[in-house]
C-alpha positions, -999 to 999 in steps of 0.1 A, spaced: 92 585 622 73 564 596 59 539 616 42 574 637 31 591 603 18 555 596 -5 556 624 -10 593 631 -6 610 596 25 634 590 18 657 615 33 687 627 62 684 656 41 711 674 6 699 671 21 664 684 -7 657 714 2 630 739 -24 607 739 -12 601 703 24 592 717 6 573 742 -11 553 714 17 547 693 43 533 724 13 506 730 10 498 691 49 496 688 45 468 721 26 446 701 53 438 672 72 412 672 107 413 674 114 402 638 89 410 614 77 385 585 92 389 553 55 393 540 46 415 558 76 444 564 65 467 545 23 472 557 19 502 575 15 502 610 -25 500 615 -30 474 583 4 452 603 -16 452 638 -42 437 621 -24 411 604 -3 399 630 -3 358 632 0 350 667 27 334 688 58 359 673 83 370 699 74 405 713 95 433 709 110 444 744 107 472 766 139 491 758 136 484 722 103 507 724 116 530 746 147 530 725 125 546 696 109 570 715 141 582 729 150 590 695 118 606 684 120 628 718 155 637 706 140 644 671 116 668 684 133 690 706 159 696 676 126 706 659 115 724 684 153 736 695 152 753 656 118 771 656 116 779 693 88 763 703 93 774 737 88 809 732 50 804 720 20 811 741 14 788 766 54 773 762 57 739 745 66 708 760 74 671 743 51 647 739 75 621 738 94 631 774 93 600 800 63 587 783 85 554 781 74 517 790 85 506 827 116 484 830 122 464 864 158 472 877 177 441 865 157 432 833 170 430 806 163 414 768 188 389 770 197 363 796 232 346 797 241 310 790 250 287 815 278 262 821 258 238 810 238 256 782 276 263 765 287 225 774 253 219 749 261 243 725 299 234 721 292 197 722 268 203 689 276 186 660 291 222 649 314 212 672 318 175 678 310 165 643 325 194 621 297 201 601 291 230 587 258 238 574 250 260 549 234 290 566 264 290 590 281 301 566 312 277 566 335 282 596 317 308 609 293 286 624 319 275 647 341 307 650 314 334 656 303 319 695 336 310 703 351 350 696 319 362 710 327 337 740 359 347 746 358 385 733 324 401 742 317 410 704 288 418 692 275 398 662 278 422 633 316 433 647 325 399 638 308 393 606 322 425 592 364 415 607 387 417 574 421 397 577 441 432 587 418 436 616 432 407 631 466 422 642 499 410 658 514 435 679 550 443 662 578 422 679 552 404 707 536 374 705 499 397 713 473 394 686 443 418 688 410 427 672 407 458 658 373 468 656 362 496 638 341 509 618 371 525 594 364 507 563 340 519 534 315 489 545 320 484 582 297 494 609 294 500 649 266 505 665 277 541 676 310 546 657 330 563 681 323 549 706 329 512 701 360 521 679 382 496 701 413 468 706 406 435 721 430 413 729 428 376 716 422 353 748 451 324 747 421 299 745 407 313 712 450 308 702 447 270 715 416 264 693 433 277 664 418 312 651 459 324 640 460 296 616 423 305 605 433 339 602 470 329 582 449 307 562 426 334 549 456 357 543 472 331 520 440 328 504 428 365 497 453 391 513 451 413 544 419 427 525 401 398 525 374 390 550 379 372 582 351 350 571 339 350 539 301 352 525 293 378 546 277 403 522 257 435 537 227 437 529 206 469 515 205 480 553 244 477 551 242 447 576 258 414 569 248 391 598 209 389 597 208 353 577 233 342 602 216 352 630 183 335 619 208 301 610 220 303 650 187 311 667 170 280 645 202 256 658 199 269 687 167 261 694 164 225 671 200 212 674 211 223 710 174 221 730 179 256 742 143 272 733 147 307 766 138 332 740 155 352 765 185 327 752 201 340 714 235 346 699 238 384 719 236 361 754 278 351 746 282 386 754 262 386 786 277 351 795 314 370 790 308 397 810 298 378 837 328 354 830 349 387 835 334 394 871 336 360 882 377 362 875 380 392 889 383 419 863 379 451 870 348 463 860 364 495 837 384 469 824 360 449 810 337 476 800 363 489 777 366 456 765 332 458 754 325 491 749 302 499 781 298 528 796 305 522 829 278 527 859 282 555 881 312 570 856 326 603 867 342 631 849 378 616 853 373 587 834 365 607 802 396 618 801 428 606 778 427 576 762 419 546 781 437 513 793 469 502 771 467 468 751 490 456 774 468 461 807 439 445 786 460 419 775 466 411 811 429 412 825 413 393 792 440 363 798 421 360 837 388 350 821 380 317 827 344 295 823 349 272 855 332 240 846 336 240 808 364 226 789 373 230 754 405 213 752 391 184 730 389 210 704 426 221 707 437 198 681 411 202 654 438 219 634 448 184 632 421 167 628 399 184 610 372 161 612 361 169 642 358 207 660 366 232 649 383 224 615 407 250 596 
């Protein structure tokens, strides 16, 4: 709404023309997809005018994301002062008035076998280091859960120790990720409210004695990983993600813009077809809705822990092995170091 009023003026919803949505959808094309510091807060004519060149572009469903939500804005508007019962009717300006998307496309692209034998054969990884803007051991934890989990960045930045859970009497831990506590956020709340069972791999590499560790240190309140702070927007991983795409790019070779922390989550839900999870199953797992979904399946609850348990233990990455990092626990030196 302020990057329109930026461009346009603060207009009335009815008075909205479309060429002026037209306008702003080509405008909002030519950002990049993280702004310069310097240059966040210029309004939206003065920005395109100061753009340097060679910035990643924002995608196509990022625009069409905001004017989704700004044709959702207006027919409340228009919902409350019943624009439709004026002369001449009223229609939005904003209504499929969105940018083209090829079936298939999509703003991120996997990794490979061989992009993750790169990535987890990084000095991270084979040397232990831990660089300051990863943050200690999240630099090695944070693609190995989104590996092996399908989490979203900011999920895991925001785990506290009680979110890692045991189930009572079973050798089952979980992630519980929610957006229950006074600082933690999902991207829609309800909807990504949701247990994940911890794959047996991310067990061998050690995260139960990460997560005992931190317990011992600050309590069940304590968080996962610490020096995560949020931010004024209430988000804690934005450094980090800036620390991964730099390594990414410097220290692993892998420079596919198309190629950034959010492709773990791609590369495991394809890791989930390929060992034959059902797709429902891994959907919940990662908090998809799932194509062609009929009416039955928004009813009750959804799979148990148990069946979850069962399907998340199938996933395997044929071609990549990480059992030379099994016994970092003992060797802290080199892996992934507890």
């Amino acid at each position: 709404m302020r990057r329109f009023a930026e461009l346009h003026g603060n207009l009335r919803v009815s008075s909205i023309k479309r060429a002026q949505v037209r306008s702003f959808r080509d405008a909002m094309i030519k950002l990049p997809k993280h702004l310069p510091h310097a240059l966040q807060k210029l309004p939206l004519p003065r920005l395109l005018e100061q753009l340097p060149e060679g910035l990643e572009k924002r995608s196509a469903r990022t625009v069409n994301k905001s004017l989704r939500l700004l044709s959702a804005i207006t027919n409340a508007v228009a919902n409350e002062y019943d624009f439709a019962e004026r002369p001449g009717g009223w229609r939005n300006p904003f209504h499929k008035i969105a940018i083209t998307v090829e079936d298939g496309e999509d703003d991120r692209l996997p990794f490979n076998v061989a992009d993750l034998k790169i990535i987890f054969g990084s000095p991270v990884y084979a040397e232990g280091k831990r660089p300051k803007g990863g943050r200690g051991e999240a630099a090695a934890w944070f693609p190995l859960i989104s590996l092996y989990a399908g989490a979203r960045l900011e999920e895991i930045a925001q785990l506290y120790v009680r979110d890692l859970q045991q189930v009572p009497n079973e050798n089952v831990w979980f992630f519980n990720i929610t957006d229950v506590g006074n600082d933690q956020r999902l991207k829609v709340a309800a909807k990504n409210r949701r247990e994940v069972p911890v794959h047996a791999e991310l067990v061998h590499l050690g995260l139960i004695e990460w997560r005992l560790k931190r317990e011992a240190e600050g309590g069940l309140h304590a968080p996962l990983f610490p020096f995560f702070e949020p931010n004024r927007a209430k988000k804690r991983s934005g450094a980090w993600s800036k620390w991964f795409s730099r390594y990414l790019r410097n220290e692993c070779g892998i420079v596919d813009p198309l190629k950034v922390f959010h492709s773990f989550r791609h590369t495991f839900k394809d890791a989930c077809r390929n060992s034959d999870v059902p797709e429902d199953h891994h959907d919940q797992l990662t908090s998809h809705a799932s194509r062609g979904r009929n009416a039955g399946r928004g009813y009750g609850v959804g799979l148990s822990l148990d069946t979850l348990n069962r399907s998340i233990q199938r996933v395997r990455y044929r071609g990549l092995d990480l059992s030379y990092l099994h016994h970092a626990t003992k060797n802290p030196s080199r892996g992934v170091a507890i």
